[in-house]
Backbone bond lengths (Angstrom), bond angles and torsions (degrees), N, CA, C in turn:
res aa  C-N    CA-C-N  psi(-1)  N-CA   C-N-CA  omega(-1)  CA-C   N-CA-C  phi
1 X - - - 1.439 - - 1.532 110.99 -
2 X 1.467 115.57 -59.97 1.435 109.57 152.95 1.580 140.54 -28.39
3 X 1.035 112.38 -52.23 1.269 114.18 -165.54 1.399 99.58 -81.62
4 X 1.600 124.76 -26.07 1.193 97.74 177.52 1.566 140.88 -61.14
5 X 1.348 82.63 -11.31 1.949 114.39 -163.26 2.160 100.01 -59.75
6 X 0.983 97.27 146.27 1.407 104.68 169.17 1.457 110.98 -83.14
7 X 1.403 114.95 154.29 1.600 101.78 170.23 1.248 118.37 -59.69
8 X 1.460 127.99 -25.55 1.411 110.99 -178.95 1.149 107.03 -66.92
9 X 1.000 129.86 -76.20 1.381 141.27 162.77 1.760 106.46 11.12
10 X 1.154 97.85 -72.33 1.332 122.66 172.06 1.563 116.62 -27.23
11 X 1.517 98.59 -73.39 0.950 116.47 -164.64 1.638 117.76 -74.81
12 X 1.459 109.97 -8.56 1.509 125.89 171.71 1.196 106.85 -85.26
13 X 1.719 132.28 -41.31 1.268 101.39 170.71 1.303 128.48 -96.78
14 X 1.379 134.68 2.98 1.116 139.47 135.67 1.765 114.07 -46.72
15 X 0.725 150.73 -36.94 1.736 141.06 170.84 1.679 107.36 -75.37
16 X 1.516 107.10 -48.58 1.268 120.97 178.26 1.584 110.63 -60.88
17 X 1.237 117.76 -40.11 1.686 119.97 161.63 1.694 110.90 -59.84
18 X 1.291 115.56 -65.99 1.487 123.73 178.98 1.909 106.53 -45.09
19 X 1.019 102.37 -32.39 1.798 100.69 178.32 1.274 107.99 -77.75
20 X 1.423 131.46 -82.28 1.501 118.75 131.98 1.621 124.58 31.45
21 X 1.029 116.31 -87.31 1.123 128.82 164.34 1.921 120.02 -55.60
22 X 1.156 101.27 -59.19 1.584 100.34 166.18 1.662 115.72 -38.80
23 X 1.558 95.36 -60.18 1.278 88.17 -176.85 1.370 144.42 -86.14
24 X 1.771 111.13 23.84 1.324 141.49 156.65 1.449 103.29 -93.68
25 X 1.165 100.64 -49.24 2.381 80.71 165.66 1.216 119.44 -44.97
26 X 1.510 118.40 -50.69 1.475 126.93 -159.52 1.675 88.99 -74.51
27 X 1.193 147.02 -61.86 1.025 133.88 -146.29 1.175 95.60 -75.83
28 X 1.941 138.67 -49.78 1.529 119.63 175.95 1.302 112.83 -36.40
29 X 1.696 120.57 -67.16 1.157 109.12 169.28 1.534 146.07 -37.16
30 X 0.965 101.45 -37.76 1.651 108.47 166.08 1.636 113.77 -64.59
31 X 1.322 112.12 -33.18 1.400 121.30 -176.61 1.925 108.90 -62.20
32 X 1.196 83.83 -45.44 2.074 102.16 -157.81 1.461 81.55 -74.14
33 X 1.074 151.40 -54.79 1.358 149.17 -119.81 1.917 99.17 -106.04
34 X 1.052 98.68 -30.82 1.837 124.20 165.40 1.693 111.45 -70.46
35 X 1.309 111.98 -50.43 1.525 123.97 166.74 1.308 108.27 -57.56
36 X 1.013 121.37 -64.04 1.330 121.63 -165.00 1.517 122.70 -80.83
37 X 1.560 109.84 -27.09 1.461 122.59 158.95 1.620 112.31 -58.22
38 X 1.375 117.80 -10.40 1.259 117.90 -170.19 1.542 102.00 -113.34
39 X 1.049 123.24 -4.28 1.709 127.69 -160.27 1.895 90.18 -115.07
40 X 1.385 114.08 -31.21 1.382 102.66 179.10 1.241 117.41 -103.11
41 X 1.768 123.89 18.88 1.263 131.26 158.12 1.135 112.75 -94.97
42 X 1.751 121.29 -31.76 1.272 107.11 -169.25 1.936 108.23 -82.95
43 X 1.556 102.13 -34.39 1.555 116.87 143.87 1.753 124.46 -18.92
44 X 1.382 124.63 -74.40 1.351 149.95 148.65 1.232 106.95 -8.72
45 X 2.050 109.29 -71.14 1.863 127.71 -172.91 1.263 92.92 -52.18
46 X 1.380 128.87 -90.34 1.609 140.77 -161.03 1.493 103.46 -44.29
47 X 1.389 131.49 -36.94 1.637 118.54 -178.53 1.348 111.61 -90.78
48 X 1.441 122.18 -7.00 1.420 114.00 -179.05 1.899 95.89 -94.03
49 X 1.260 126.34 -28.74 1.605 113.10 162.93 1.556 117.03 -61.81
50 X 1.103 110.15 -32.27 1.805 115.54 -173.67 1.426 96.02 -75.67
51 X 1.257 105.45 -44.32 1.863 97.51 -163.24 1.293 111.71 -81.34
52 X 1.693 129.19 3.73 1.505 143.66 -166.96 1.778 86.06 -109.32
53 X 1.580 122.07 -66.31 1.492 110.47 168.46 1.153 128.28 -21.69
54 X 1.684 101.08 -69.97 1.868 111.47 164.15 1.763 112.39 -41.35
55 X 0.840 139.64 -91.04 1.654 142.47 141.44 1.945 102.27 43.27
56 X 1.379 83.12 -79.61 1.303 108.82 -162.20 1.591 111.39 -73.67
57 X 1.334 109.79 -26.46 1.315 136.31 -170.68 2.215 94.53 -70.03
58 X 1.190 85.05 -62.88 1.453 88.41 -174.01 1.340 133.79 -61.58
59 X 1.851 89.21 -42.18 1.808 105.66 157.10 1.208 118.06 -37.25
60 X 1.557 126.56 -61.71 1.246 132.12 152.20 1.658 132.09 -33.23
61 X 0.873 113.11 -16.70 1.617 129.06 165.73 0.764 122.39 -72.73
62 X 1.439 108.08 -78.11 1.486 109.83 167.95 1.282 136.58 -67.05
63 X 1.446 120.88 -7.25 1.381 130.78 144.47 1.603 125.84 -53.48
64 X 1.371 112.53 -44.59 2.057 123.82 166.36 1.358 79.01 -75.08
65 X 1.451 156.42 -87.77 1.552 134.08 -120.88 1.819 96.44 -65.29
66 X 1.574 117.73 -28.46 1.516 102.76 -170.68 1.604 112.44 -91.56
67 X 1.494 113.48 -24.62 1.402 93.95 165.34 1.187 126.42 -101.68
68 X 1.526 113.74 42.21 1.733 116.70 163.02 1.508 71.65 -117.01
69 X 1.303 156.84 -24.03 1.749 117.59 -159.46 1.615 74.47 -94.86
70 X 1.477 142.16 -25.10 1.486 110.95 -179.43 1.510 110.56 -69.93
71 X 1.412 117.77 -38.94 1.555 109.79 176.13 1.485 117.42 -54.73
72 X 1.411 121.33 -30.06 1.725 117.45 176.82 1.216 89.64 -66.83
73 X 1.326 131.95 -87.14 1.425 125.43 -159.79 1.040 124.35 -35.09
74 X 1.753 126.60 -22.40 1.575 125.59 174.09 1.226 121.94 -70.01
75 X 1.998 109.13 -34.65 1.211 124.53 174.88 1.651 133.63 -81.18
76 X 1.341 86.96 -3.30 1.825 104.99 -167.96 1.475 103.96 95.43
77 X 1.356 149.92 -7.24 1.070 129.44 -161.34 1.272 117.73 -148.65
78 X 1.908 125.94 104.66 1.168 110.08 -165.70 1.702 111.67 -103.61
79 X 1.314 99.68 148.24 1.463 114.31 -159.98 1.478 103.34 -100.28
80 X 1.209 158.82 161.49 1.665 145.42 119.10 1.370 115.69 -97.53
């Protein structure tokens, strides 16, 4: 069946396969890159609330660590 083929012939569906093919790469790619653009936003949402908790968490820390070192100093005696 091959051999009967002319080179053009040939050579059209070989490019016409290779395009074909290209353009099942491009569309996986387009796919994964959509998935994953979507997995590291929703990623992004959930760590920017945790990392604002944390934030706030610490603010709070260091707010109790300074008014117990102001209460030692009122009393004569600083504690950590």
């Amino acid at each position: 069946m091959f051999r009967s083929m002319s080179i053009r012939t040939s050579l059209t569906l070989v490019i016409g396969s290779l395009g074909a093919i290209l353009l099942a790469v491009i569309a996986v790619g387009t796919l994964s890159l959509q998935f994953s653009n979507n997995a590291l936003q929703s990623m992004y949402r959930d760590q920017i609330s945790q990392l604002s908790a944390l934030k706030n968490s610490y603010e709070n820390l260091l707010h109790a660590r300074l008014l117990v070192t102001k209460e030692g100093k009122q009393n004569g005696s600083i504690s950590l």
